[in-house]
C-alpha positions as CSV (number, residue, x, y, z in Angstrom):
1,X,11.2,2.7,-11.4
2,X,14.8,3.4,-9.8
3,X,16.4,2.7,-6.6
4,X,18.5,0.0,-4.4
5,X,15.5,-2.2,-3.8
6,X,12.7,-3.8,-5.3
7,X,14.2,-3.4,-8.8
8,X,12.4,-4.6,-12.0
9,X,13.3,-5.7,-15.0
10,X,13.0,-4.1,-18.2
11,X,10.7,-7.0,-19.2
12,X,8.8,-6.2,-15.6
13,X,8.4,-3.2,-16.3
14,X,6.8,-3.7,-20.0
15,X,4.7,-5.7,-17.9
16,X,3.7,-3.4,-15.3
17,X,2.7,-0.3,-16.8
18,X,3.3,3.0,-15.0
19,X,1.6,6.3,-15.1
20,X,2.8,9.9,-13.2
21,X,-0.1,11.8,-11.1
22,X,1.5,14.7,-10.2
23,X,4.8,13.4,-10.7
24,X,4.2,10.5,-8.8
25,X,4.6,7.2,-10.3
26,X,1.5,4.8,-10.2
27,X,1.1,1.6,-12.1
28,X,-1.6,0.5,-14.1
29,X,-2.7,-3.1,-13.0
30,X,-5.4,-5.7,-12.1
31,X,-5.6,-7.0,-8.3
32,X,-5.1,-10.7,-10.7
33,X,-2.0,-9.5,-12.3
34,X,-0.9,-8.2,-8.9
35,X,-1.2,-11.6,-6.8
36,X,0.4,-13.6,-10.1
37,X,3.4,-10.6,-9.5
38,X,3.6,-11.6,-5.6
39,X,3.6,-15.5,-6.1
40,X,6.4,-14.7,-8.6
41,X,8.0,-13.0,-6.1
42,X,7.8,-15.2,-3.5
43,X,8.1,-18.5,-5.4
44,X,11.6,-17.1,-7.0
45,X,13.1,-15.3,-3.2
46,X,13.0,-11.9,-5.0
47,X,12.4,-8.8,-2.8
48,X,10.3,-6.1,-3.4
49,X,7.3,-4.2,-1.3
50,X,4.4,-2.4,-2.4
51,X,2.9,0.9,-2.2
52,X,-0.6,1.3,-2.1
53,X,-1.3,5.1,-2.7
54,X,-4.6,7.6,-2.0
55,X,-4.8,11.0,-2.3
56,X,-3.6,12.2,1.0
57,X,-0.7,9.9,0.5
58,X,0.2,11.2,-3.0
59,X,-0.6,14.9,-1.6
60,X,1.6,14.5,1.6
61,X,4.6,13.1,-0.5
62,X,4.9,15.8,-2.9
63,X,6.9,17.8,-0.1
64,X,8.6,15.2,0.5
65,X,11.7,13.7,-1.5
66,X,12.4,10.9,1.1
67,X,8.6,9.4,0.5
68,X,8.8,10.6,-3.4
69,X,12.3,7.8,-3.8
70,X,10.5,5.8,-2.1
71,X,7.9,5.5,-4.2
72,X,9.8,5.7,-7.1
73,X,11.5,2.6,-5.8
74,X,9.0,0.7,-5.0
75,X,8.7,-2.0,-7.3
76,X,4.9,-1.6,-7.5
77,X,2.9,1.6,-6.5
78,X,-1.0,0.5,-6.8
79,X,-4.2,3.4,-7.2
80,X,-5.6,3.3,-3.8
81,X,-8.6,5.2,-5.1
82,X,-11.2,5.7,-7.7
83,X,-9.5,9.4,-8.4
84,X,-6.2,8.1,-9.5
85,X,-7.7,5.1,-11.6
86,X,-9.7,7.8,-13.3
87,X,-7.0,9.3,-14.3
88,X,-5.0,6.6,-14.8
89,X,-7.6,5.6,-17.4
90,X,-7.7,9.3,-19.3
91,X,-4.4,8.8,-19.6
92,X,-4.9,5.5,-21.5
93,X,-4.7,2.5,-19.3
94,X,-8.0,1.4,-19.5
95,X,-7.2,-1.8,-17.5
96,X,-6.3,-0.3,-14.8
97,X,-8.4,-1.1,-11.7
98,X,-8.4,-0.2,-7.5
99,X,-6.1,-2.0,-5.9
100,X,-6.3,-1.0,-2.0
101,X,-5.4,-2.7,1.4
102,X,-8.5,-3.7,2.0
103,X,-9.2,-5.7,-0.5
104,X,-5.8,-7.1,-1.8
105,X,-5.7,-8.3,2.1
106,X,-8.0,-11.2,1.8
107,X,-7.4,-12.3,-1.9
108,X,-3.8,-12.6,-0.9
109,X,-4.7,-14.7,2.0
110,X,-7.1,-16.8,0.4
111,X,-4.7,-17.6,-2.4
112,X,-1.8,-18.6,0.3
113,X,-4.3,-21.1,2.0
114,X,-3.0,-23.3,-0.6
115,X,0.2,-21.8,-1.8
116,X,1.2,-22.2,2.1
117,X,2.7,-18.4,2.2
118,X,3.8,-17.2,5.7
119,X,2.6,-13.5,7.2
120,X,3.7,-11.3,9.7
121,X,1.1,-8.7,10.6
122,X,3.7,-4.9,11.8
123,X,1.3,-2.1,13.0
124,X,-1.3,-0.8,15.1
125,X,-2.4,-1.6,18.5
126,X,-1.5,-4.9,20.1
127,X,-5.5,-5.0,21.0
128,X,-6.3,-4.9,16.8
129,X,-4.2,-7.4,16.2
130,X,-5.6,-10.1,18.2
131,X,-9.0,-8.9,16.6
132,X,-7.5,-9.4,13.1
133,X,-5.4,-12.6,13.5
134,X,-8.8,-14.0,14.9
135,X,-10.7,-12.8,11.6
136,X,-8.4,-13.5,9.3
137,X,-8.3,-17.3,10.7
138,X,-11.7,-17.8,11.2
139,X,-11.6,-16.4,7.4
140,X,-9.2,-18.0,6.1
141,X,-8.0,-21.3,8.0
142,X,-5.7,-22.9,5.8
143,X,-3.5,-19.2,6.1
144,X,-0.5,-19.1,8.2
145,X,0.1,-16.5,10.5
146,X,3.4,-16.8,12.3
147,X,3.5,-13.6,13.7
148,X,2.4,-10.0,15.0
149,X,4.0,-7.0,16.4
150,X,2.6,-4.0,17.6
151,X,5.5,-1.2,17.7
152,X,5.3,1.9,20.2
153,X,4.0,5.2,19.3
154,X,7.6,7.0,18.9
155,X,10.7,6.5,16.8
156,X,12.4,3.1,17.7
157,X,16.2,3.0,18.8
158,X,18.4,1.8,16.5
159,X,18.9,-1.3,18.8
160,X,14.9,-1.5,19.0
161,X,14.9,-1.2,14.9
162,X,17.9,-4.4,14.4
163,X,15.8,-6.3,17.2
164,X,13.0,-6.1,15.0
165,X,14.4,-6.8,11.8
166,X,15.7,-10.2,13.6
167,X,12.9,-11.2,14.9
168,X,10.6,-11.0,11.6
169,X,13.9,-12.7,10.1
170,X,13.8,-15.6,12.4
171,X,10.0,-15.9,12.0
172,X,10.2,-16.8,8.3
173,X,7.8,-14.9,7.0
174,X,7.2,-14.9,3.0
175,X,4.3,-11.4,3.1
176,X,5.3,-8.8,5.9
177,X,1.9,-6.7,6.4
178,X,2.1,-3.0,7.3
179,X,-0.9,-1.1,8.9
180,X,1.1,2.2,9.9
181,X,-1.2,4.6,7.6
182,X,0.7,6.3,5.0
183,X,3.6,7.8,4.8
184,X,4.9,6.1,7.9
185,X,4.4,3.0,6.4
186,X,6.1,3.1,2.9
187,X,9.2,5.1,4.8
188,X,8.7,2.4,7.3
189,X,9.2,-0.1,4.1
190,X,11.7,1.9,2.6
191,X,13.7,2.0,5.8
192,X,13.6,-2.6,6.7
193,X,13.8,-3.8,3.1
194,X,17.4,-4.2,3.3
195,X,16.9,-5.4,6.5
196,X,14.3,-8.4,6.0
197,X,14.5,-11.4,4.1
198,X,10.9,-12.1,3.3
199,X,10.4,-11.6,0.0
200,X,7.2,-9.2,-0.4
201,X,6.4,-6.1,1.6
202,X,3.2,-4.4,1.3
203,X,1.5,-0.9,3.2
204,X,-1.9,-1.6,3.8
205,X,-2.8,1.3,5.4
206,X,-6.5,1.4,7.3
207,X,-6.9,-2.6,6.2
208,X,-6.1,-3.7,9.6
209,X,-8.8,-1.5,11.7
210,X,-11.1,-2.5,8.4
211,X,-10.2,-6.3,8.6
212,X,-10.5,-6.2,12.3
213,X,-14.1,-5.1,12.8
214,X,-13.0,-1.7,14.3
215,X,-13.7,0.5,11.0
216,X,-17.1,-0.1,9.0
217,X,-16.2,0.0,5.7
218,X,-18.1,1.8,2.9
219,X,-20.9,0.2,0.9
220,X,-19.6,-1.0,-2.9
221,X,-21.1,1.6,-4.7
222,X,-19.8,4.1,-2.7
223,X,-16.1,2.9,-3.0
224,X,-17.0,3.0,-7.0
225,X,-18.0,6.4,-6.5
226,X,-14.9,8.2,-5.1
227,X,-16.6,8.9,-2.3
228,X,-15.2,6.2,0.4
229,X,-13.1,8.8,2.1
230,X,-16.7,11.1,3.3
231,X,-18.2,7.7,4.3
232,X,-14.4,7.2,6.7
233,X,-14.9,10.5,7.7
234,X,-17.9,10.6,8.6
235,X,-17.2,7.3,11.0
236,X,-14.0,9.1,12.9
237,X,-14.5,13.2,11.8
238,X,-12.1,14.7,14.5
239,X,-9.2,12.2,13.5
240,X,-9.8,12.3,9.1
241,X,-12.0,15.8,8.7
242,X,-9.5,18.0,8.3
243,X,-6.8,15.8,6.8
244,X,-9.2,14.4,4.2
245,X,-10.2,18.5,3.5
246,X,-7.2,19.4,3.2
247,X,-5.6,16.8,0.8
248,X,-8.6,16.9,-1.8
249,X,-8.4,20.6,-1.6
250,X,-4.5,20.7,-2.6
251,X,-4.9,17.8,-5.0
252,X,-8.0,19.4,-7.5
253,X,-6.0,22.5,-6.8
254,X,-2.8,20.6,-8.0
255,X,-4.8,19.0,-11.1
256,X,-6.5,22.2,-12.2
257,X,-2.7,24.0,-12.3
258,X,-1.7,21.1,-14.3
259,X,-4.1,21.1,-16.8
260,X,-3.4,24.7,-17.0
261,X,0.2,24.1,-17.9
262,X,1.3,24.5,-21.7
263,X,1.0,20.8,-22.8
264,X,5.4,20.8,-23.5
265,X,5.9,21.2,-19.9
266,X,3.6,18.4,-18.7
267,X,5.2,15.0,-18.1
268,X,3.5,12.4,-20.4
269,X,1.9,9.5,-18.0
């Protein structure tokens, strides 16, 4: 993984093994190894954010190299679906497991209950965030929550973007959350990282409408399946029908030309 920020280590990266699905990188870990990565982070002041990537997101990146350094710079880039840990795993990394907004969310915040980490929530309405700070209290008690912020649906000033940046700043924060649905919220990431001083950033994507009580979420055995993205659909089908369509058309379209490439010109994952 290259890039300004959120570098790792040689050793780090030994440690974090990464993959290429369709010549995005994705890295093969355990939601365990991934909260013993953040207190890391955290406990040593190093700064990084986190990428967690579906299909659509993988498929609406490929056009687009800003998002595609981004992820490549991200210092982790987790499988945000049972596709890519499929493939993840014919590809060798049989350890490799889901690791999605959703549910890294609330192990994070039950493991700062004690650790004492501070979070800032960045993203959706001002409305879901009340809903969510409530939840994840009533959930989580010992967590600290020292701020929200709910940003306008437009680009923000340059002046708006500083003002930002010095308010999370002054707020502390050790975890910045942020629910801006992908890509927005890895260019988002890729945009305040040299800007913020807490430690670990992480997309989240849906996790805050989910979290919040807005969003049913799907049944276990459905999210095993690969089929959690029907069950969202199905719950909000003008908003996610055709986008979901569309992306997992492109991306078995994508995979079938792969595998019909002469194995030389495939990149190894």
């Amino acid at each position: 993984m290259t890039g300004v920020a959120g570098r790792l280590t040689e050793l780090e990266r030994h440690a974090l093994p990464q993959g290429f699905i369709l010549e995005t990188p994705v890295n093969a870990l355990t939601i365990d190894h991934l909260l013993e990565t953040v207190d890391r982070w955290v406990l040593e002041r190093e700064r990084h954010y986190i990428c967690t990537l579906d299909v659509h997101a993988l498929i609406e990146g490929l056009h687009a190299p800003d998002v595609q350094e981004i992820y490549r710079s991200a210092s982790i880039v987790t499988p945000d679906g049972m596709p890519l840990v499929w493939l993840l795993r014919r590809a060798g990394y049989r350890h490799a497991e889901r690791v999605c907004g959703p549910d890294l969310m609330p192990a994070l915040f039950k493991r700062s209950e004690a650790a004492g980490y501070r979070h800032f929530l960045y993203g959706s309405t001002t409305h879901t965030l009340e809903l969510l700070t409530a939840r994840l209290k009533g959930s989580f008690p010992q967590a600290n929550v020292v701020g929200s912020y709910s940003p306008p649906f437009r680009d923000l000033l340059d002046d708006e973007q500083e003002g930002i940046a010095a308010r999370i700043n002054d707020l502390a924060p050790d975890i910045v959350w942020v629910g801006l649905g992908a890509p927005k919220q890895d260019r988002w990431m890729g945009a305040y990282r040299p800007k913020l001083t807490a430690p670990v950033l992480i997309g989240v994507g849906a996790a805050f409408d989910m979290l919040a009580g807005k969003v049913r979420r799907a049944p276990r055995i459905i999210q095993r399946s690969g089929c959690e993205w029907m069950f969202r659909m199905l719950q909000e089908p003008r908003r996610l029908c055709g986008r979901y369509m569309e992306s997992n058309a492109r991306f078995a379209f994508l995979l079938l030309q792969e595998a019909l490439r002469p194995p030389r010109s495939r990149r190894p994952a």
